[in-house]
VOGU-3710 file (C-alpha; in Angstrom, 3 decimals, decimal comma):
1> xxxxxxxxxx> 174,539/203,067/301,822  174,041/206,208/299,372  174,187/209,795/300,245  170,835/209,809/300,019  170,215/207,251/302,452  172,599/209,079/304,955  170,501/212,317/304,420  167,228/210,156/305,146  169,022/209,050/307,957  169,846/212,022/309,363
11> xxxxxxxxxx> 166,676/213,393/309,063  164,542/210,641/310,824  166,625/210,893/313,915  166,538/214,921/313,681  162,737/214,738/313,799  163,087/211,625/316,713  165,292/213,800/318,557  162,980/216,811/318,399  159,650/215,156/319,389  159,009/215,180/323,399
21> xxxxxxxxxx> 155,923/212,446/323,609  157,798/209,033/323,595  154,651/207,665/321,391  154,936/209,936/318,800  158,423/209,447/318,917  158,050/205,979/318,588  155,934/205,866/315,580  157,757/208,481/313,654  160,721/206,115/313,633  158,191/202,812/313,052
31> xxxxxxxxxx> 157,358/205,110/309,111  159,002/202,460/306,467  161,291/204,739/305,153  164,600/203,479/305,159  162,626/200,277/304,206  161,343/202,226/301,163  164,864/203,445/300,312  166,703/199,778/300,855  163,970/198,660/298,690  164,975/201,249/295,746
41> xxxxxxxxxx> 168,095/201,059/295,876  169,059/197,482/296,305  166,583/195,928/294,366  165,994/192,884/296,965  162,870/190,608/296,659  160,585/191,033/300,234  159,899/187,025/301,412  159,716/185,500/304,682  163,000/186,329/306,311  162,225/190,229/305,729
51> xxxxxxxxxx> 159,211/189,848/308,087  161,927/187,917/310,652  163,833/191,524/310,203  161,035/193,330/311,754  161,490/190,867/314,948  164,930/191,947/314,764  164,241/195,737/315,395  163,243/194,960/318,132  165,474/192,444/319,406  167,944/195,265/318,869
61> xxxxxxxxxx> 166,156/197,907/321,139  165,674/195,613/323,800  169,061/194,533/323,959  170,281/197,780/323,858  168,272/198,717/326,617  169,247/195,914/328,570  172,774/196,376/328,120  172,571/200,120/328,698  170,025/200,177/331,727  171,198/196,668/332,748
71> xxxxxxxxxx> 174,194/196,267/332,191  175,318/199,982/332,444  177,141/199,642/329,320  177,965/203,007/327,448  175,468/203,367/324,805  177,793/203,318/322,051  178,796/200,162/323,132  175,317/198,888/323,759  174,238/199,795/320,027  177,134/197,518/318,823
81> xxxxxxxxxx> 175,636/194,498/321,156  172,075/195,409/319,139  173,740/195,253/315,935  175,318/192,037/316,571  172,501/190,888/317,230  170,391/191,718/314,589  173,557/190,366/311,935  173,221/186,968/314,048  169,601/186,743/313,316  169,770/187,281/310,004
91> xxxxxxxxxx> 172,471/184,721/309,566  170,235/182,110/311,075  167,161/183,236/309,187  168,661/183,000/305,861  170,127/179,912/306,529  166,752/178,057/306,061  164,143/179,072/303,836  161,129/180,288/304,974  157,600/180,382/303,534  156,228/184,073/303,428
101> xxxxxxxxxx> 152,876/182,936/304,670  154,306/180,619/307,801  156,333/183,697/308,336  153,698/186,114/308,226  151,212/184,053/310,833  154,550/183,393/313,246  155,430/186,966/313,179  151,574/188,299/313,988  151,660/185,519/316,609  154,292/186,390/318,268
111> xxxxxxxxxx> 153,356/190,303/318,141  150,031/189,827/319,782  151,800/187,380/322,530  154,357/190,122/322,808  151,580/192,782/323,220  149,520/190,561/326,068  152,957/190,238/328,016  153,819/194,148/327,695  150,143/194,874/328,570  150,422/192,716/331,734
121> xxxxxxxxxx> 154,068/194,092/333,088  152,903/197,814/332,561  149,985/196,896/334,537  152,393/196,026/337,114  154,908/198,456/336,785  155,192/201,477/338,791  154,751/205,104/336,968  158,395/205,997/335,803  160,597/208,317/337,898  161,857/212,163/336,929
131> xxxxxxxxxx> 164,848/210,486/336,136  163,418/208,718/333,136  161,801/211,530/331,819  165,721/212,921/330,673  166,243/213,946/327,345  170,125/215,206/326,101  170,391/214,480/322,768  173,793/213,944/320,998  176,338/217,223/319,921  175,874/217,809/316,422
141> xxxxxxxxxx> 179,582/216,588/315,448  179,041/213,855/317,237  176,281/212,893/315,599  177,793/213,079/312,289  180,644/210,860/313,524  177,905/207,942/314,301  176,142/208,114/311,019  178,933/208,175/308,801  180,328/204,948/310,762  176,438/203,431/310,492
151> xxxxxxxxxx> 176,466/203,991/306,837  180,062/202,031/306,819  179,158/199,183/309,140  175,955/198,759/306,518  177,672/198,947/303,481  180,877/196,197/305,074  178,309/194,229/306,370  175,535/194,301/302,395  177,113/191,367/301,453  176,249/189,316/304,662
161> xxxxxxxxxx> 173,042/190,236/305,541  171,614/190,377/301,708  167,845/190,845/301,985  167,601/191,275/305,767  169,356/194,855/304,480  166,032/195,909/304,009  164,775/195,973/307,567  168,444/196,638/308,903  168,302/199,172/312,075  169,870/202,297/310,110
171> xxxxxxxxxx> 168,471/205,268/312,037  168,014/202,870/315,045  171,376/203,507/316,390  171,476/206,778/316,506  167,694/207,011/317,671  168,925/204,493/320,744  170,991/207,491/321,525  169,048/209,873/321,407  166,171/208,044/323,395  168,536/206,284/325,683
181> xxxxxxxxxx> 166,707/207,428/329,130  163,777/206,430/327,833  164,940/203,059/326,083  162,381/200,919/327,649  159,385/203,117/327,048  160,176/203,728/323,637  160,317/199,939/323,140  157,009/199,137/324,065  155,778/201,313/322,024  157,959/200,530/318,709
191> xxxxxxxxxx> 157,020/197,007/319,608  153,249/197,943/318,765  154,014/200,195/316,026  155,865/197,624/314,616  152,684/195,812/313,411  152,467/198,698/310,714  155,957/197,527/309,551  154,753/193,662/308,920  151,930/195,200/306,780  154,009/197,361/304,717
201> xxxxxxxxxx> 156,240/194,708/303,970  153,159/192,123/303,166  151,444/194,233/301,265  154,946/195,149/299,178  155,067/191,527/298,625  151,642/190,226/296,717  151,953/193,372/294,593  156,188/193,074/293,898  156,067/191,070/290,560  153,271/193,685/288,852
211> xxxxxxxxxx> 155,891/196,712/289,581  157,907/198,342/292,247  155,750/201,893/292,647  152,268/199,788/292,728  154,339/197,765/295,283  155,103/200,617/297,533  151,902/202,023/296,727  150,384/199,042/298,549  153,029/198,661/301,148  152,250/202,294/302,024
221> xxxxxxxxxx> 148,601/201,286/302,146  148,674/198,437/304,171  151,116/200,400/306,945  148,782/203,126/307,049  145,537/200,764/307,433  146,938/198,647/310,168  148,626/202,019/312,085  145,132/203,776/311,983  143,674/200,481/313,696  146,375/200,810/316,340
231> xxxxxxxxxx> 146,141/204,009/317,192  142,002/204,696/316,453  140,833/206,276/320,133  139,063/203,895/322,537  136,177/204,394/324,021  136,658/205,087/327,750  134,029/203,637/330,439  131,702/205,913/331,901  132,117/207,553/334,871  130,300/206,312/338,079
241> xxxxxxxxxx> 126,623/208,257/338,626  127,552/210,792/341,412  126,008/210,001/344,819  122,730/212,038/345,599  123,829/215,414/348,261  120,023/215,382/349,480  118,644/213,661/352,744  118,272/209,996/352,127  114,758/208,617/351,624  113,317/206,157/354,595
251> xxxxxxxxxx> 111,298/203,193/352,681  108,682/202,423/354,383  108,909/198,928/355,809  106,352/196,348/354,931  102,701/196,289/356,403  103,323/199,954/358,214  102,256/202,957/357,503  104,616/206,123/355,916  105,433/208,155/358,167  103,423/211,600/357,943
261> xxxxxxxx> 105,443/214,470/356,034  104,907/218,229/355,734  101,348/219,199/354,666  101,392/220,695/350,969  99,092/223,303/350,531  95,837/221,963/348,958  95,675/223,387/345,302  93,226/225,942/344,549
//
């Protein structure tokens, strides 16, 4: 990894660390950047196993937050079980090649089942606690520490993972950190963000062989189209009528009479 990825880095997980609403938190990390950088500077081709990556983002949250919550493994600790297995993944995707388009409908497919099982276990959830709702982020030097040794662990392990570099977790460790009270929240929603990610990196792909900035141009495109769908405001139902506050009307019953009322004064 180049300085300049470090410095990207470092600045994703600044602007993660400084934003209070999980969502927004959430989708600031789902922006392709580091994609957009590993695609600069590496010069890899984006095929099927790339869209396989994006499954492996969040493989690596959720087993961080199992192993963290879970587990009560120290989050350091946890990140390594998330990186391990993200590098397994990508051993066993790019051991067998895989059609960009079969990848494409297998990753949407198993998005939208992923989003009908997340939609059902929040329904059933109960609202989170004040103990969820924690946020300590990391000391500075700390911080430091953990990005120089991400940057390492990337560049030792370039040569193994090859193209799934791409959609490797860079700022994802230290954004596990940073979000670790909130690790299971902030998955659901990267899960549904990351629907913007399989766009960028399809749209990247039908326009790679004309050149690499009409490439990014489209991957940009295509992230921003689909995110704008995700997030566009839904329309809420209406409100229930409210009930009438006067007496209640007496409906005459069939074959009687109404009952006599006031006399109005007879207009003049």
């Amino acid at each position: 990894m180049t300085w300049s990825a470090v410095l990207l880095v470092t600045a994703v997980v600044w602007a993660v660390s400084v934003i209070r609403s999980v969502r927004v938190r959430a989708f600031v990390y789902s922006l392709p950047l580091p994609m957009t950088l590993a695609l600069i500077t590496t010069g890899h081709r984006v095929d099927g196993p790339q869209l396989f990556g994006v499954v492996g983002l969040n493989l690596f949250f959720v087993t961080v937050a199992l192993t963290h919550r879970r587990l009560r493994w120290p989050i350091l600790l946890a990140d390594l079980a998330g990186v391990a297995v993200y590098v397994a993944l990508s051993a066993g995707v790019l051991a067998v090649p895989v059609p960009f388009e079969a990848a494409l409908a297998g990753t949407v497919a198993l998005w939208a089942l992923t989003m009908v099982l997340l939609r059902r276990r929040a329904a059933a959830a109960p609202p989170p606690g004040p103990a969820e709702n924690r946020r300590d982020g990391l000391a500075a030097p700390v911080k430091l520490v953990v990005i120089f040794v991400g940057a390492l662990l990337t560049g030792l392990l370039g040569e193994l993972l090859r193209g799934m570099v791409v959609t490797f977790p860079y700022s994802g460790v230290l954004v596990a950190v940073e979000a670790r009270h909130q690790l299971a929240e902030f998955s659901r929603h990267f899960a549904r963000n990351s629907l913007g990610l399989i766009g960028f990196l399809a749209g990247y792909h039908y326009l790679q062989d004309t050149s690499p900035a009409l490439a990014l141009a489209g991957g940009w495109a295509a992230f921003a189209l689909v995110s704008a769908a995700l997030h566009l405001p839904r329309r809420r139902p209406a409100p229930p009528a409210a009930a009438q506050t006067g007496p209640e009307r007496v409906e005459p019953r069939p074959g009687r009479r109404p009952l006599p009322g006031p006399e109005r004064p007879a207009a003049t």
